[in-house]
C-alpha positions in Angstrom: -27.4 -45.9 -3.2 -26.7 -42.5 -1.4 -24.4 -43.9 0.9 -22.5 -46.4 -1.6 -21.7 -42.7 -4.0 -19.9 -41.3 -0.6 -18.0 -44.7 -0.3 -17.2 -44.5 -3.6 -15.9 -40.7 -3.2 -14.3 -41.6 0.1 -12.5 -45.0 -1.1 -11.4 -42.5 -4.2 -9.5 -39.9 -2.3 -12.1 -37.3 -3.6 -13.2 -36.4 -0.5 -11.5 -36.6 3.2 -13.0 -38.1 6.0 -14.7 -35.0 7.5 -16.5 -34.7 4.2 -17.4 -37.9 4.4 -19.0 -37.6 7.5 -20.6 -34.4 6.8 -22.1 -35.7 3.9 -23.6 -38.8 6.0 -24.9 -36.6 8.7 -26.7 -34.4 6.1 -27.8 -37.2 3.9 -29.3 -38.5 6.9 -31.3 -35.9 7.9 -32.8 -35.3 4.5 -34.1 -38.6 3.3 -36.5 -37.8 0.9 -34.1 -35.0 -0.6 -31.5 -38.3 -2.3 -28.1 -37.8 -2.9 -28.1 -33.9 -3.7 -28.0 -32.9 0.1 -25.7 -35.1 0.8 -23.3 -34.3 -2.0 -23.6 -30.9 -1.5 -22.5 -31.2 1.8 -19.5 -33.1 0.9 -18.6 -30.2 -2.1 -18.5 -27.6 0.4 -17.1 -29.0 3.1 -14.1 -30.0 0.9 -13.9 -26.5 -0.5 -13.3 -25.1 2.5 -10.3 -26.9 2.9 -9.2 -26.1 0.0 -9.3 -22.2 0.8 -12.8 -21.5 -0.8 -15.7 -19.8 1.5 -18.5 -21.3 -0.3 -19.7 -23.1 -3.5 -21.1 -21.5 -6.4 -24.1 -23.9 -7.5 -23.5 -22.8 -11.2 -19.8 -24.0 -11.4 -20.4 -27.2 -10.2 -23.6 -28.4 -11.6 -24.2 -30.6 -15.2 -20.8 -32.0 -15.3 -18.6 -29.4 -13.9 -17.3 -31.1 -11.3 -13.3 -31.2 -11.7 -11.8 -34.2 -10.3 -14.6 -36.6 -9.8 -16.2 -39.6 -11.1 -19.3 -38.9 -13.2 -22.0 -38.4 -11.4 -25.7 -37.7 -12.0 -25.8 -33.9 -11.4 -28.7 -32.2 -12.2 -28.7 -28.0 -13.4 -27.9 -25.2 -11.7 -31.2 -24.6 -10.8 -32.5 -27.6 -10.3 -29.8 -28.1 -7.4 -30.6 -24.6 -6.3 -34.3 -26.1 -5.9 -33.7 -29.1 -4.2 -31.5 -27.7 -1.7 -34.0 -24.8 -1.1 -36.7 -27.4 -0.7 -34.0 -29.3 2.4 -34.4 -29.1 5.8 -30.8 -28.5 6.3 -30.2 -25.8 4.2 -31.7 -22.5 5.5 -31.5 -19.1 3.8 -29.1 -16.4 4.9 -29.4 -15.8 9.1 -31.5 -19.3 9.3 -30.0 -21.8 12.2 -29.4 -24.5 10.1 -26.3 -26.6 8.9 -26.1 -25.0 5.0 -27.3 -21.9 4.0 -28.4 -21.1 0.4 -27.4 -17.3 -0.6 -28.6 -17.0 -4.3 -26.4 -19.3 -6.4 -23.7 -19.5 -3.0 -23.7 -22.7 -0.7 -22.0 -22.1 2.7 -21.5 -23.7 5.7 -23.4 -22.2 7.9 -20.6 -20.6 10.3 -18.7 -19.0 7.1 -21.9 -17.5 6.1 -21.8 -15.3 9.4 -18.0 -15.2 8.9 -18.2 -13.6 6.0 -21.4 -11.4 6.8 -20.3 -10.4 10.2 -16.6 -9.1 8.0 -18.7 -7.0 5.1 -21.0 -5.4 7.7 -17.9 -4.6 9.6 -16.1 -2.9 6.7 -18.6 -1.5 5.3 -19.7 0.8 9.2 -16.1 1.4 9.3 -15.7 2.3 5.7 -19.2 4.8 5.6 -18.8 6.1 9.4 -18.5 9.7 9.0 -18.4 10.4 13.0 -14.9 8.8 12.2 -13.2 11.9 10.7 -10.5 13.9 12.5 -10.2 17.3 12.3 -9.6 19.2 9.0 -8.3 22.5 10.3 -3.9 22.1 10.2 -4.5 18.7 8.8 -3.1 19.7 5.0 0.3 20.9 6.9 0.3 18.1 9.2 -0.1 15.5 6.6 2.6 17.3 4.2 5.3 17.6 7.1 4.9 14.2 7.5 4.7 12.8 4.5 6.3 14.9 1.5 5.2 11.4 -0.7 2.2 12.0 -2.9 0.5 8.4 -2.4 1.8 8.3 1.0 -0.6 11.4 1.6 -3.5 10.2 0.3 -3.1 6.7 2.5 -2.3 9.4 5.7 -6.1 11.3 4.8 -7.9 8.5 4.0 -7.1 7.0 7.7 -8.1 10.2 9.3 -11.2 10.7 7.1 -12.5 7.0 8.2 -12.5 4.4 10.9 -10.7 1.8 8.1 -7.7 2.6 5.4 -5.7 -0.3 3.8 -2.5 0.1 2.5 -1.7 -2.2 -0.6 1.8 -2.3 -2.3 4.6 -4.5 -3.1 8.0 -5.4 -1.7 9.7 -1.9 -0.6 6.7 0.4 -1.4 7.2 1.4 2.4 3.6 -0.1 4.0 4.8 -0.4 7.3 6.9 3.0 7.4 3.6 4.7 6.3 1.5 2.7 8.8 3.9 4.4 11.7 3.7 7.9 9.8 -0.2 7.2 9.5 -0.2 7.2 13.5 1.7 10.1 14.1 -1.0 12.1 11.8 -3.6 9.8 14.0 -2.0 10.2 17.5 -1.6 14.3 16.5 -5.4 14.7 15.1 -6.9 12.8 18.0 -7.8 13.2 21.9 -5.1 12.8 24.1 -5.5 8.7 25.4 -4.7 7.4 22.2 -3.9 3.6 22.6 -2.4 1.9 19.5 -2.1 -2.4 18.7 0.5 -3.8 16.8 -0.1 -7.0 15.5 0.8 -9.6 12.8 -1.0 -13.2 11.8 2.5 -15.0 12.7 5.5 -14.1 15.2 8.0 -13.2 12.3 6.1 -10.6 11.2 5.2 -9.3 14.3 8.7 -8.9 14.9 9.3 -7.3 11.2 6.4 -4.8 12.3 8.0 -4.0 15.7 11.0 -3.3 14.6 9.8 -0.6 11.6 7.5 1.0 14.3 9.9 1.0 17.2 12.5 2.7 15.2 10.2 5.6 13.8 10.8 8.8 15.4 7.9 11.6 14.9 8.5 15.1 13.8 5.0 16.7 14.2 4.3 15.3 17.9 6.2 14.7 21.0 8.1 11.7 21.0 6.6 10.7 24.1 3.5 11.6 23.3 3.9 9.0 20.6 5.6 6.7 22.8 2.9 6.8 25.3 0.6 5.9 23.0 2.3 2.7 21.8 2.3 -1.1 22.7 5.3 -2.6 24.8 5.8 -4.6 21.3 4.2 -6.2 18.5 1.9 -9.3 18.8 -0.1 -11.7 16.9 -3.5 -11.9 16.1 -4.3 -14.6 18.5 -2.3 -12.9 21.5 -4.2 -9.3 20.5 -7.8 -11.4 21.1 -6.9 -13.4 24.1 -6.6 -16.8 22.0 -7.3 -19.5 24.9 -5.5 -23.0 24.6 -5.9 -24.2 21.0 -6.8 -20.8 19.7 -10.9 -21.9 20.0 -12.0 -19.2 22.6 -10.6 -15.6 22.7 -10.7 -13.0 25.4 -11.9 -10.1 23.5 -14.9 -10.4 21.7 -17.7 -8.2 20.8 -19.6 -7.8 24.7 -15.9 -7.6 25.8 -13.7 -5.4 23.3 -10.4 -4.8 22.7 -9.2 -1.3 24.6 -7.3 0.0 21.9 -8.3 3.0 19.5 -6.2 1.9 16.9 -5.3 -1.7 15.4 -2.8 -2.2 13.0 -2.9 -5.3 11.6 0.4 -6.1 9.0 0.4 -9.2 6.6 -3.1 -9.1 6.3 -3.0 -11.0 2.9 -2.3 -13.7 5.5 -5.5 -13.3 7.7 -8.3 -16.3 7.1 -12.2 -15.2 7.1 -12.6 -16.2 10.1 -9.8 -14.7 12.3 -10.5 -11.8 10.6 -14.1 -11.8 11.8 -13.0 -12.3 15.3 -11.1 -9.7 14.3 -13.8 -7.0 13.7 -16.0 -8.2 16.5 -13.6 -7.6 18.9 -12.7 -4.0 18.1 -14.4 -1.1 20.5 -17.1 1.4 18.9 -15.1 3.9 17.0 -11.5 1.8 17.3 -9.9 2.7 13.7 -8.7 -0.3 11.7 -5.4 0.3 9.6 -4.4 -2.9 7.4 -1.1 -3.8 5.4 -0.4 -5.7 3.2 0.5 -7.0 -0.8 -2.9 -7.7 -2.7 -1.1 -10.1 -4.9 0.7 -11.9 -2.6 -0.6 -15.8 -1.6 -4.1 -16.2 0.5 -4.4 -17.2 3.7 -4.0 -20.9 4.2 -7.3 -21.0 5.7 -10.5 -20.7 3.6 -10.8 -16.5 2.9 -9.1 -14.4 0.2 -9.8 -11.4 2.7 -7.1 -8.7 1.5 -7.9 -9.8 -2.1 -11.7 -9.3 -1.8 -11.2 -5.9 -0.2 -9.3 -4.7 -2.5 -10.7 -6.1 -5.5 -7.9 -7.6 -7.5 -8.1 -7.0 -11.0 -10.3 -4.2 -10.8 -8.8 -0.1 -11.8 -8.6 1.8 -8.6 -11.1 4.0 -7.6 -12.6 6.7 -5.6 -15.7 8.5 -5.2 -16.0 12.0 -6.2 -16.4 13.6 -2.3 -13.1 11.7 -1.7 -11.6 13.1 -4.8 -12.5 16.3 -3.6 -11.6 16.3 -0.4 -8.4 14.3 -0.7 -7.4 17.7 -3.3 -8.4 20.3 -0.2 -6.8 18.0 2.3 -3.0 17.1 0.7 -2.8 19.3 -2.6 -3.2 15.9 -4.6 -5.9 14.2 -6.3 -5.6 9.8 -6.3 -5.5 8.7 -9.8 -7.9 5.9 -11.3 -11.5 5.7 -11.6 -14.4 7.6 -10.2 -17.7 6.2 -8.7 -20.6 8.0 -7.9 -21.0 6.7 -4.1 -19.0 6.2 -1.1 -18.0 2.8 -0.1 -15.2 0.9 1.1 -12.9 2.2 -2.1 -12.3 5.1 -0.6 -10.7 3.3 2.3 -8.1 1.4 -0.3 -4.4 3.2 -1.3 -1.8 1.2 -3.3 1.4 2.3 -3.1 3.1 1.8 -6.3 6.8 3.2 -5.4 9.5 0.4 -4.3 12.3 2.4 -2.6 14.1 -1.6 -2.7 14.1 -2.6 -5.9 16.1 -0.6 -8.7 13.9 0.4 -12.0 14.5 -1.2 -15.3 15.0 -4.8 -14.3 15.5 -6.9 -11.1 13.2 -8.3 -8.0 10.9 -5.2 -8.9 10.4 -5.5 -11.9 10.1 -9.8 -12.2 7.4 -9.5 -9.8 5.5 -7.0 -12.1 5.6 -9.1 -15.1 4.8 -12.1 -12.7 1.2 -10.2 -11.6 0.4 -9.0 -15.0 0.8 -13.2 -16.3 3.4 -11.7 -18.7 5.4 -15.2 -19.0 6.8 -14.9 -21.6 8.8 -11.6 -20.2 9.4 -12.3 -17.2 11.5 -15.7 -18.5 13.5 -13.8 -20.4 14.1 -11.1 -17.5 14.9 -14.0 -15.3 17.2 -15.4 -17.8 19.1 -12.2 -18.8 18.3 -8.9 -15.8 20.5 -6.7 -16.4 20.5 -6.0 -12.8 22.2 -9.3 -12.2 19.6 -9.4 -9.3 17.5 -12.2 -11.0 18.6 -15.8 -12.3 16.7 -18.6 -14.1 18.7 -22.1 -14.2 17.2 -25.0 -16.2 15.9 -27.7 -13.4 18.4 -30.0 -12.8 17.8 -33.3 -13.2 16.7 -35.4 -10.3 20.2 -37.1 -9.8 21.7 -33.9 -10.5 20.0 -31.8 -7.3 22.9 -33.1 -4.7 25.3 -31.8 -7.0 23.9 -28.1 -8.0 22.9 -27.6 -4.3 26.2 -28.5 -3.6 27.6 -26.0 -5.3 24.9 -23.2 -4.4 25.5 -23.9 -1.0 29.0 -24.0 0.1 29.1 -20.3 -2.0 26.9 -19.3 0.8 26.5 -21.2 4.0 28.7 -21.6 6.9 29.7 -18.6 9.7 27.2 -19.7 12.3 27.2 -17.7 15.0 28.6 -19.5 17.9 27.1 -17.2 20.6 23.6 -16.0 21.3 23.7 -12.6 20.0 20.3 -11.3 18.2 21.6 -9.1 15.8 24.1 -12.1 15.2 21.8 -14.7 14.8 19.0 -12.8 13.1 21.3 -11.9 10.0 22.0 -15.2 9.9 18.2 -16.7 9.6 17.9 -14.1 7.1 21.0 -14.5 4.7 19.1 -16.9 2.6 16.9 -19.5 2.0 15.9 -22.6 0.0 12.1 -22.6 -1.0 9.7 -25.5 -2.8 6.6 -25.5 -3.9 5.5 -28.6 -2.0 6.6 -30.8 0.7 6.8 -34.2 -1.4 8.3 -35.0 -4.6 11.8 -35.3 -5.7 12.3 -31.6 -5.7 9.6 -31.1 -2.7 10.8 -29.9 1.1 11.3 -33.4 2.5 13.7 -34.6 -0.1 15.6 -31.0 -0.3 15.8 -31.0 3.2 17.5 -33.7 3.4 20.0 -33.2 0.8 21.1 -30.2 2.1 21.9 -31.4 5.5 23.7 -34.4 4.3 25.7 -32.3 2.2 26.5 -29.8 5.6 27.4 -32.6 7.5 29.6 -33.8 4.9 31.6 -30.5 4.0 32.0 -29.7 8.2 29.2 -26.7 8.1 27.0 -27.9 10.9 28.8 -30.7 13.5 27.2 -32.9 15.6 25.0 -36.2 15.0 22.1 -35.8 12.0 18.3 -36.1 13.5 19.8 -34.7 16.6 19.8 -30.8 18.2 23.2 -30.0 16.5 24.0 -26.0 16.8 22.8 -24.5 13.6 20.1 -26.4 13.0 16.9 -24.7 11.7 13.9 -25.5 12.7 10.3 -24.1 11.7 7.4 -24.8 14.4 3.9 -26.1 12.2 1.8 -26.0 15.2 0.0 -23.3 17.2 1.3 -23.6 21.2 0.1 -20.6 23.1 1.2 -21.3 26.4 4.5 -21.0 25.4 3.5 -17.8 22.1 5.2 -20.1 19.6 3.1 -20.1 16.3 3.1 -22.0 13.0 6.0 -20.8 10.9 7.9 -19.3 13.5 11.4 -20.2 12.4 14.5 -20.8 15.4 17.8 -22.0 15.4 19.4 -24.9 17.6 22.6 -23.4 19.6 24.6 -25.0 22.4 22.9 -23.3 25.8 25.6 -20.8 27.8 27.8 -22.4 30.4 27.4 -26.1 29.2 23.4 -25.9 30.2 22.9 -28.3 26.6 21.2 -27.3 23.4 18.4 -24.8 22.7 16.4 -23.4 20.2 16.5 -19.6 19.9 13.3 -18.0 18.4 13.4 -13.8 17.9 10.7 -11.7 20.1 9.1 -8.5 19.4 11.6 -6.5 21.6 14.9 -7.6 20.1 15.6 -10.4 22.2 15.5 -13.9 22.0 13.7 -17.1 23.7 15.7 -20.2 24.5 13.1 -22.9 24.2 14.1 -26.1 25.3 14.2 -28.9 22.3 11.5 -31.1 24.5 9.2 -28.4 25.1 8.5 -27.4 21.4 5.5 -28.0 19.4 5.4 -30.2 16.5 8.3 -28.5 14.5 10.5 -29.9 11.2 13.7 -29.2 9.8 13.6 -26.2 8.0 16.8 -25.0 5.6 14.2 -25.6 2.8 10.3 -24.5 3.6 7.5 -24.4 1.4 6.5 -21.0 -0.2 3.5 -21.2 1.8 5.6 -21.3 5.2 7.6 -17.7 4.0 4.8 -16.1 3.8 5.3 -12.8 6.8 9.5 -13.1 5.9 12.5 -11.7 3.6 15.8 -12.7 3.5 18.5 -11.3 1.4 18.7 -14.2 -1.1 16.2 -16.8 -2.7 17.2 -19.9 -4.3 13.4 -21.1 -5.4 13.1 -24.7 -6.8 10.2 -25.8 -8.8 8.8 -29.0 -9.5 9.9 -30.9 -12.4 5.8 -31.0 -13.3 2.8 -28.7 -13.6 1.4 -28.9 -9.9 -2.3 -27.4 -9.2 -0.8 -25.2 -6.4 2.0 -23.7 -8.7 -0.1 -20.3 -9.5 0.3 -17.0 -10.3 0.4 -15.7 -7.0 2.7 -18.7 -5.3 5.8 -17.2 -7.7 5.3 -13.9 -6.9 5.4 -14.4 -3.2 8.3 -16.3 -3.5 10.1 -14.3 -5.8 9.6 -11.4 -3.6 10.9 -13.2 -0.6 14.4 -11.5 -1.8 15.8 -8.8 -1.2 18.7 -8.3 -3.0 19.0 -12.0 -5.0 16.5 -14.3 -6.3 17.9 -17.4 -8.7 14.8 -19.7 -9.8 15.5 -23.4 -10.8 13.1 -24.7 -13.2 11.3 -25.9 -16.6 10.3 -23.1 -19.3 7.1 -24.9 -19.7 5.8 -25.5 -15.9 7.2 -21.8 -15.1 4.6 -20.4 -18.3 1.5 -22.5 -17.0 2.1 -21.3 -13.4 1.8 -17.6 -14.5 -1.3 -18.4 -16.6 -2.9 -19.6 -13.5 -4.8 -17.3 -10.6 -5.8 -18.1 -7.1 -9.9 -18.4 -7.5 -11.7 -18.5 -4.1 -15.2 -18.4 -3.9 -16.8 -16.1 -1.7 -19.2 -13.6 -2.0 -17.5 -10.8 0.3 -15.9 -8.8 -2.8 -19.7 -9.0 -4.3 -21.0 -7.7 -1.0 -18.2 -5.0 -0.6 -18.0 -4.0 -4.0 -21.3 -4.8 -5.9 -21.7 -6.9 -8.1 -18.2 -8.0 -9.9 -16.9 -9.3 -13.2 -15.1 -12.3 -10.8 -18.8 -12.6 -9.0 -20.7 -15.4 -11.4 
């Protein structure tokens, strides 16, 4: 009977084939537990790949479970019993497939993940031997940063061994991360050795360039200099990833040498890179993270940034940091205050966009968008008096050709014919197309498409479609570390110098660019229209976001904020009134218990 039910689920499309299995091999060695084991098994392992950490017994139990067939599930705590009673669950640090933590189901490994990540924070976030010197650090702090929040984020890295920096589009992160160093590099021992790094290439390259153009005013420059990487990296190149990214270099009985780690895009980061992360970083190496809260989760199972910072919560701060932070920078953070010190003190959000004008605009859209505000955000998106914002009703599906069409030939064309970088890279980032999915009539394979036909047609690319034609975009979906090209590293296709054939011409940390040869990339697709999910780490100056003609479970909150604040300057959104309302009604939910562990326990922690 057990096995028939994971047929049944498997033949359905309920579960995947790795769930499938999982369940089997559980199910198998729990006989006398029947089909709970076994079903729990399946539940979590198919969570994961949908972006959750764990399973909370309570959610699914007596009916709960969304998108299956009925099934006989018994309570909460009857589960909780049964699975208790398994060999092949274990509680928390037991060696066993599943571990049981309170209501929480986990594969094993993403229990450690996520134990190993709020042990880590929370040594970093309490270590008081962290703290550089107080005496000159009040006029150090205001000659670098004459920015109220700025200063707070600048004390609260040289207080402890871990700040955060949280803010949206234009609220200056990275500029504060390279001012946060300065007050570092000037506080600290001579020896200083700072990592740059970023979970994809783009925004490696986007952090390089902010850091490498920052010139101190409180220490020598090549004191500063001296202390800085050659350039910007990813994650994976920081640890040492071996081929296919399942061994690393640096680990915890082998650390990283650098004193400082700053890590942009960490909305990005999955549970467990970030884990690697943290076990790889030397006693008393300081930890400096970037990145917007609000923005999209990793694509991997973890809501890492999120948890930290404990979306939907008020800001707050102990008292000692309240007091401190006053004696240290002549301001005082706003929000609440909690009796004990924890990993809140650790946490600044900058609220300031020096982008985005006031009073209407990319700014203020995504604002409305993260409070669930639908109703106000369609009507700034249908009349900003910035002009910077603009909602068009979907067109219909035989219409698309047409309206892109039209949208397109107002702004393509002008590709560079030479190899220069600036040249190129203002080019890649002029504008873009983005989707919410990849299939569908208004998904990434059908817009792609369209729009190529329609460049062919009007003489804007030349060559032969399906082919390496100069101008050609092309966004790389698979890791290849031999070569340090990385999924949603986006290149364009240009005739090679002196008749040496076509290339494709990725950016690098340093300004330049890589010719890759076409037959040496990694699995790679056409990309003048990318999912949402593949900007992520990216701006460009203009956004032309399509939604689906339907309400889509991956059309949330969080998805239309990212893309929305893709833009810089323009954003124009194509779609229905009715899916655009739903969308904003709906939040990312991953379950995991490292904002319970970091935090206490939450409103968001069942």
């Amino acid at each position: 009977m057990t096995s028939e039910i994971f047929d049944d689920l498997l033949r359905g499309g309920v579960i995947s084939d790795l769930d499938y299995h999982f369940a089997r091999f559980v199910a198998a060695r729990d006989p006398e537990g029947g089909i709970l084991p076994g079903l729990a098994a399946a539940l979590v392992s198919r969570s994961r790949a949908e972006g959750h950490v764990c399973i909370d017994l309570r959610q699914w139990a007596e009916g709960g479970v969304r998108h299956l067939p009925a099934l006989p599930l018994p309570s909460a705590d009857a589960w909780r019993r049964a699975l208790a009673a398994s060999p092949v669950v274990g509680a928390p640090g037991e060696k066993r497939p599943l571990c049981l933590d309170g209501w929480r189901l986990y594969l094993r490994r993403y229990w450690d993940y996520e134990r190993k990540v709020a042990e880590g924070l929370l040594a970093m976030a309490l270590d008081g031997t962290g703290r550089l010197g107080s005496e000159g650090l009040k006029g150090l702090i205001g000659t670098v940063f004459p920015d109220g929040e700025r200063r707070i984020a600048a004390f609260a890295a040289a207080r402890r061994r871990l700040v955060v920096v949280t803010g949206g589009p234009g609220t200056g992160k990275t500029t504060t991360a390279a001012g946060i160093l300065e007050v570092l590099i000037g506080l600290a021992p001579p020896g200083q050795r700072v990592a740059l790094a970023a979970p994809t290439g783009k925004a490696s390259v986007r952090l390089q360039e902010v850091v490498k153009g920052f010139r101190p005013s409180t220490v020598p420059v090549e004191v500063f200099e001296r202390a800085m990487p050659e350039g910007a990296v990813t994650i994976h190149r920081l640890l040492g990833a071996g081929r296919g990214g399942c061994s690393f270099r640096f680990h915890r009985a082998n650390p990283l040498p650098h004193t400082i780690v700053v890590v942009d895009e960490a909305s990005m980061v999955d549970l467990a890179l970030f884990s690697r992360l943290l076990d790889a970083l030397g006693p008393g190496a300081r930890l400096i993270l970037l990145g917007d809260k609000d923005q999209l989760a990793s694509v991997e199972a973890g809501s890492v940034l999120g948890d930290i910072c404990n979306i939907g919560a008020r800001r707050s701060y102990s008292a000692a940091f309240r007091r401190e932070c006053l004696l240290g920078t002549g301001r005082e953070p706003g929000g609440d205050t909690k009796e004990d010190e924890g990993v809140w003190d650790c946490i600044v959000e900058l609220t300031k966009s020096r982008r985005f004008r006031e009073g209407g605009g990319i700014g203020e859209l995504g604002r409305l968008i993260n409070l669930g505000k639908a109703r106000e955000a369609l009507d700034l998106a249908k009349g900003d008096p910035t002009g910077a914002v603009s909602w068009r009703d979907l067109p219909p599906e035989g219409d698309l050709a047409a309206a892109l069409r039209e949208w397109l030939l107002a702004r393509h064309g002008g590709i560079p014919a030479s190899t220069d970088p600036e040249a190129l890279g203002a080019f890649l980032n002029r504008h873009r197309v983005l989707a919410v999915t990849r299939e569908g009539p208004y998904g990434v394979y059908r817009l792609n498409v369209v729009i190529e036909t329609l460049l062919f047609r009007h003489g804007l690319v030349r060559g032969r479609r399906g082919e390496w034609y100069p101008g050609r975009i092309v966004l790389i979906t698979q890791n290849d570390y031999t070569l340090g090209l990385f999924n949603g590293d986006v290149g364009i296709a240009l005739e090679g110098p002196d008749g040496s054939g076509p290339g494709v011409y990725f950016p690098s940390p340093d300004g330049t660019l890589r010719r890759i040869p076409p037959l040496r990339l990694p699995a790679h697709e056409t990309a003048f229209a990318t999912t949402v999910h593949k900007s992520q780490g990216s701006e460009c100056d203009e956004v032309l976001f399509i939604m689906p003609d339907r309400d889509v479970p991956i059309l949330t909150r969080e998805l239309v904020y990212t893309a929305v604040t893709r833009a810089r300057e323009k954003c124009h959104i194509w779609g229905r009134e009715e899916v655009f309302q739903r969308a904003l009604g709906r939040r990312i939910d991953r379950s995991s218990g490292l904002r319970e562990a970091l935090w206490g326990r939450t409103d968001s922690s069942l």
